[in-house]
C-alpha positions, 0 to 999 in steps of 0.5 A: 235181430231176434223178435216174438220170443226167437232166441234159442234154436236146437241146431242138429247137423251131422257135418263139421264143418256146415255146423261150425260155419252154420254156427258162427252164422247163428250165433254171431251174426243172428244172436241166438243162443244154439243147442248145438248136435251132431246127430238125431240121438245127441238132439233128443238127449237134449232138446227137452233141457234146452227148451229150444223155441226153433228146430233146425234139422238137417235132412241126410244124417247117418242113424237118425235122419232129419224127418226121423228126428223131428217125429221124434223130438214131437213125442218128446215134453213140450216139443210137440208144438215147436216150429221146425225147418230143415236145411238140405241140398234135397230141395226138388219140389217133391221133396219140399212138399214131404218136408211140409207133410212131415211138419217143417214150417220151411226147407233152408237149401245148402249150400247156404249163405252164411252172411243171410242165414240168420235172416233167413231163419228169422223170416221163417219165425217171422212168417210163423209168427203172423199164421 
């Protein structure tokens, strides 16, 4: 399950019911330990306390924005340096080369598979991991 120090995962996701689905995936089925927020503005009054070893943002959010979040959250103590990935149903190859540019080690696509969601994440760390 959870190796090389992935344990604890800010989750920000602007739709209930991909949160709770993404939520129970993580949690149960990955064993990691999520800070769970419903919008960018939620994400930066938290992440700092929380002390997340993962970002997990959604892109398409009302107000704040996925990539708005992330350069955000990098200005915040400590969160400077911690990996990030995006899940979005906006995955042409363009798009994915700006996740990249903007710092996301990786772009999980929705929908999502709720049973091979935490593996995904952990191979992503995995592959962080080893660069």
């Amino acid at each position: 399950m959870k190796r090389d120090g992935l344990k604890n995962i800010l989750y920000v996701e602007d739709e209930p019911d991909i949160r709770l689905i993404a939520t129970m995936a993580l949690e149960s089925l990955g064993g990691f330990t999520l800070e769970v927020c419903e919008s960018g503005v939620e994400a930066l009054a938290k992440a700092t306390a929380f002390g997340p070893d993962l970002l997990l943002l959604d892109v398409m959010m009302p107000g704040m924005d996925g990539p708005t979040t992330l350069q955000a959250l990098r200005k915040l103590p400590g969160l400077d340096t911690v990996p990030a990935v995006f899940m979005t149903a906006k995955v042409q190859p363009q798009e994915i080369a700006e996740y990249h540019r903007l710092g996301a080690l990786d772009v999980i696509a929705k929908p999502f598979d709720p049973m091979t969601l935490a593996a995904a994440v952990e191979a992503i760390w995995q592959r962080s991991v080893r660069e």
